[in-house]
TORDREN-777143 format. One line per 4 residues: for each residue x, y, z of N, C-alpha, C. Coordinates in nm, 4 decimals. Example, Ala and Ser with C-alpha at 12.3 -4.5 7.8 and 13.67 -1.06 7.14 Angstrom:
BEGIN
1.3190:-0.5690:0.7800:1.2300:-0.4500:0.7800:1.3200:-0.3300:0.7800  1.2850:-0.2250:0.7080:1.3670:-0.1060:0.7140:1.2900:0.0030:0.7870
END
This chain:
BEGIN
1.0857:-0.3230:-5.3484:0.9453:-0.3200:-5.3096:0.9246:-0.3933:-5.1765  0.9968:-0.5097:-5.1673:0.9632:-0.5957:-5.0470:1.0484:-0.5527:-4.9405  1.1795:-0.4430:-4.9733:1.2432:-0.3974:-4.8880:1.1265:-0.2349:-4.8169  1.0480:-0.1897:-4.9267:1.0040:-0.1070:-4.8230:0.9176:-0.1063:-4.7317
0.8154:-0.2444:-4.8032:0.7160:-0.2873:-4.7107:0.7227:-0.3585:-4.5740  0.8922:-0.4131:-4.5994:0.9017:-0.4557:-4.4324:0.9679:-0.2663:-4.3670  1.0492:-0.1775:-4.4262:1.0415:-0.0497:-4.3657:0.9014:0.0093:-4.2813  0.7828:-0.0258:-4.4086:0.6501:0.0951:-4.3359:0.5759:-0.0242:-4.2246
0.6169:-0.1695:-4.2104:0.5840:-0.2574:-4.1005:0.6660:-0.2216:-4.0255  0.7846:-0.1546:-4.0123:0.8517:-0.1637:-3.8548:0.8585:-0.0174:-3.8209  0.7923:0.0712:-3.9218:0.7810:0.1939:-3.8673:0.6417:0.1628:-3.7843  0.5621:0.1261:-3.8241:0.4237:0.0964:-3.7745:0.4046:0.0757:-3.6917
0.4658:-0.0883:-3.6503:0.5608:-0.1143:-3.5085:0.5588:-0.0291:-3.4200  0.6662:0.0457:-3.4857:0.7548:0.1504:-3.3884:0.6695:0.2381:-3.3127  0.5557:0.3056:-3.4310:0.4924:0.4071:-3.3970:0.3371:0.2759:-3.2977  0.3561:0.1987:-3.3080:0.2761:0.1553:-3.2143:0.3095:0.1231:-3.0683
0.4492:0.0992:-3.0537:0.4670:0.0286:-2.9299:0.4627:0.2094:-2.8583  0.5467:0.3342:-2.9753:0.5075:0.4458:-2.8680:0.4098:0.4545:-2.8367  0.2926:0.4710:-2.9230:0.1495:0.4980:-2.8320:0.1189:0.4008:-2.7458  0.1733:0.2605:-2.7637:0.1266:0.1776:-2.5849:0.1984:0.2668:-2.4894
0.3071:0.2919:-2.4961:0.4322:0.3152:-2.3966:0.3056:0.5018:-2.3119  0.2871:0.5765:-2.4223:0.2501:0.6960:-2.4033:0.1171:0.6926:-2.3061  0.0288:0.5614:-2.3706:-0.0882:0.4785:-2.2810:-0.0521:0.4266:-2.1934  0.0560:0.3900:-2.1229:0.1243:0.3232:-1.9964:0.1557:0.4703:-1.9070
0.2238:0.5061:-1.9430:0.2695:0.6742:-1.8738:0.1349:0.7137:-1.8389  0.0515:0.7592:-1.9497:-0.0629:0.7976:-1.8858:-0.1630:0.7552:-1.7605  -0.1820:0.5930:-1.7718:-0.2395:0.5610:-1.6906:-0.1648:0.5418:-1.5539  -0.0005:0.5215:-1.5542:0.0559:0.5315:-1.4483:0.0414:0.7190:-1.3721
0.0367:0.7892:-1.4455:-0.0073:0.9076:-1.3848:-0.1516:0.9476:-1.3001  -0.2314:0.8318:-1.3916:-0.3667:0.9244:-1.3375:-0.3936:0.8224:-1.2360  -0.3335:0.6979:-1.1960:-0.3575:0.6448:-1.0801:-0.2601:0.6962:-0.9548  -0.0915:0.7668:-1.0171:-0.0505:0.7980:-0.8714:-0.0979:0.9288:-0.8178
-0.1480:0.9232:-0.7372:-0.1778:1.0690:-0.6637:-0.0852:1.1890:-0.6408  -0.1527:1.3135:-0.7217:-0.0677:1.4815:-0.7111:-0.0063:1.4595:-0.5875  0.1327:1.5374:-0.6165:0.2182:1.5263:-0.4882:0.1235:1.7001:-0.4506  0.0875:1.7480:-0.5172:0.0346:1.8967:-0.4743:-0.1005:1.8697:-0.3896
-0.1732:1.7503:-0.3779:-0.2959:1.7512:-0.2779:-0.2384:1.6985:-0.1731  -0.2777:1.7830:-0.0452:-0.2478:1.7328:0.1061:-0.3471:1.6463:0.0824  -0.2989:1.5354:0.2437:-0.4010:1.4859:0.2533:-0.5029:1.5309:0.3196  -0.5982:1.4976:0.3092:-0.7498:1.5468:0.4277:-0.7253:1.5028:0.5678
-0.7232:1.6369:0.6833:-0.7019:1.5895:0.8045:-0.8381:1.4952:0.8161  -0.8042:1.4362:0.9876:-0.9214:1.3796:1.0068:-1.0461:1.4557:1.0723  -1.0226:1.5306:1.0306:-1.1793:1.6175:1.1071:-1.2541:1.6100:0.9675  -1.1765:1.6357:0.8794:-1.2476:1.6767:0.7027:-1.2896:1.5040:0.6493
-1.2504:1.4183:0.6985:-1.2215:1.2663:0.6540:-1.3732:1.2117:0.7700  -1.3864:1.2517:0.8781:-1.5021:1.2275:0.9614:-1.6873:1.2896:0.8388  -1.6347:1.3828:0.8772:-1.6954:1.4800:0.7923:-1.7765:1.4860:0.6505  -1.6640:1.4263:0.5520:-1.7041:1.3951:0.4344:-1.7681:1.2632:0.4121
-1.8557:1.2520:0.3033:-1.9021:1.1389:0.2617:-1.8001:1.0313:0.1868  -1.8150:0.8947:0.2631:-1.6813:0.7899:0.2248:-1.6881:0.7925:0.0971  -1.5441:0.7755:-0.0053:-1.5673:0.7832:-0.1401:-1.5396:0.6229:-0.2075  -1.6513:0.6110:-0.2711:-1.6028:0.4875:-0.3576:-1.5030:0.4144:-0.3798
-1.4684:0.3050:-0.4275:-1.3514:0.2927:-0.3917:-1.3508:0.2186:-0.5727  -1.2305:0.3076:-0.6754:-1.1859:0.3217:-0.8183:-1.1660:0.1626:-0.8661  -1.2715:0.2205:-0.9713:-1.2844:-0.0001:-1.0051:-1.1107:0.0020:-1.0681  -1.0870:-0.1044:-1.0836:-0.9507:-0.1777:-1.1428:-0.9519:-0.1446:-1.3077
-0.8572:-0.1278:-1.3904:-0.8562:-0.0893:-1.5511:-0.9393:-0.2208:-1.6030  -0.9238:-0.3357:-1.5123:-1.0013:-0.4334:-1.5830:-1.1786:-0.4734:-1.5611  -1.2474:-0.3493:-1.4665:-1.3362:-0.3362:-1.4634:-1.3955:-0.2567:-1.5186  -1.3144:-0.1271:-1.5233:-1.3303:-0.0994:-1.6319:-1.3647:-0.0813:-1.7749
-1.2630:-0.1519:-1.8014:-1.3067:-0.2063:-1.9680:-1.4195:-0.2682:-1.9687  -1.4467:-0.3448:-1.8709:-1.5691:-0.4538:-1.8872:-1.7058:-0.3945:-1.8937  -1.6709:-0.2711:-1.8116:-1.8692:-0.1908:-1.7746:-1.8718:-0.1233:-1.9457  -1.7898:-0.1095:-2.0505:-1.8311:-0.0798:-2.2001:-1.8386:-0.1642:-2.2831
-1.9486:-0.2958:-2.3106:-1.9492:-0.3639:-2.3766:-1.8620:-0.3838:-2.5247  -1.9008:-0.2589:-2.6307:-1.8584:-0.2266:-2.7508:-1.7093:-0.2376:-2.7464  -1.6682:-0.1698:-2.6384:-1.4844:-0.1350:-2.6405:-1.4625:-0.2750:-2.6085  -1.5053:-0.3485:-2.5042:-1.4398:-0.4587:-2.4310:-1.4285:-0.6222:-2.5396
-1.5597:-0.5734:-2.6631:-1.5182:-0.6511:-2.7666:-1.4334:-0.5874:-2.8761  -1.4122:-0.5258:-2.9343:-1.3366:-0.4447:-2.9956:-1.1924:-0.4634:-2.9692  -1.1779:-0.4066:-2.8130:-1.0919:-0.5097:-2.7953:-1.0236:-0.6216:-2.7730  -1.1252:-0.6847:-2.7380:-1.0597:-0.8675:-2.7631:-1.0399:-0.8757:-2.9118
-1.1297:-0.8516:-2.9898:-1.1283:-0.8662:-3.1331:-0.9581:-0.8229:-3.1643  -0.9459:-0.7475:-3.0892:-0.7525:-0.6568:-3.1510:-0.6997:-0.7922:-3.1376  -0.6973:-0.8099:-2.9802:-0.6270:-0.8731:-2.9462:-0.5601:-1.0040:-2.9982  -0.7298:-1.0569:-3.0549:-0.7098:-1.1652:-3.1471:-0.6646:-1.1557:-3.2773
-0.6856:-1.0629:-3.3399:-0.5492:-0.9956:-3.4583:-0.4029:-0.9967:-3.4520  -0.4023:-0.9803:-3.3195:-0.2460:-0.9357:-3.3063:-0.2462:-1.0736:-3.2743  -0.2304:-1.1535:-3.2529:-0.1765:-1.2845:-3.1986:-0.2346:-1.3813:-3.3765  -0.2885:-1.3149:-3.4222:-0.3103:-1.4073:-3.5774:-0.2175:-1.2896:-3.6504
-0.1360:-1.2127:-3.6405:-0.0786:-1.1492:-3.7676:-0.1467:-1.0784:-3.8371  -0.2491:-1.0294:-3.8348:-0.3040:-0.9286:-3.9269:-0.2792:-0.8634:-4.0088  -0.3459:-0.7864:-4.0948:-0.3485:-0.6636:-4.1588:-0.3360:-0.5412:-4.0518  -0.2443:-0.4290:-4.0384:-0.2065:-0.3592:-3.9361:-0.3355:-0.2745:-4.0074
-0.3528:-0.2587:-4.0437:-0.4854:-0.1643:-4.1369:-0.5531:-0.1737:-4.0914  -0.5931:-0.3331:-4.0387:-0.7592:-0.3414:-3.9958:-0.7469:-0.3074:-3.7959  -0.5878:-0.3216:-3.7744:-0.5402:-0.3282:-3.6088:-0.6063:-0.1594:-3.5878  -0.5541:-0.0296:-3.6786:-0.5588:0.0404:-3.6587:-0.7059:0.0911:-3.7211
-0.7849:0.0843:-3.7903:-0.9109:0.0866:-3.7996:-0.9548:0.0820:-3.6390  -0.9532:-0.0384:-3.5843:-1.0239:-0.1115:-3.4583:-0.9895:-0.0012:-3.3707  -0.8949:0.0682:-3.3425:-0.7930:0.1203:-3.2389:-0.8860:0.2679:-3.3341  -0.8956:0.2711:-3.3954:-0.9813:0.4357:-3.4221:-1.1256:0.4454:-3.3610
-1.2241:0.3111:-3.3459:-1.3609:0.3011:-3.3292:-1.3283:0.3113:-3.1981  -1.2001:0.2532:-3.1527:-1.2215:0.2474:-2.9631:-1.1785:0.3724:-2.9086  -1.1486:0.4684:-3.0135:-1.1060:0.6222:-2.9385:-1.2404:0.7035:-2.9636
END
């Protein structure tokens, strides 16, 4: 019994560190820029209206109140040992 419950904790694990890893890939993608967009000459760069300039992942998080506690709340789970039950509950409300 106590042998399977440390099994479905390190599958859990397992299947958690992939979805960080899959959440790392992702966000490393959508910040490097398509090798398929040229860049804009400068006649089109004169031309166009200057574009904003992309808040940081940690500004991000911050402009959604709900998520930005939600997730501290994880955070503070995972560093107290939790119930992975309640880790992944939390991690369902923030999707």
């Amino acid at each position: 019994m106590d042998n399977e419950m440390r099994k479905m904790q390190q599958e859990a694990i397992h299947r958690v560190n992939e979805m960080q890893n899959r959440a790392k890939q992702h966000l490393r993608e959508e910040l490097e820029p398509a090798p398929a967009e040229k860049p804009p000459s400068p006649a089109e760069e004169s031309s166009s209206v200057p574009a904003s300039p992309q808040p940081t992942l940690m500004e991000a998080m911050m402009q959604d109140g709900e998520r930005t506690l939600i997730l501290l709340l994880m955070l503070l789970l995972v560093n107290e040992d939790s119930d992975p039950g309640t880790l992944f509950g939390l991690l369902y409300l923030i999707l």
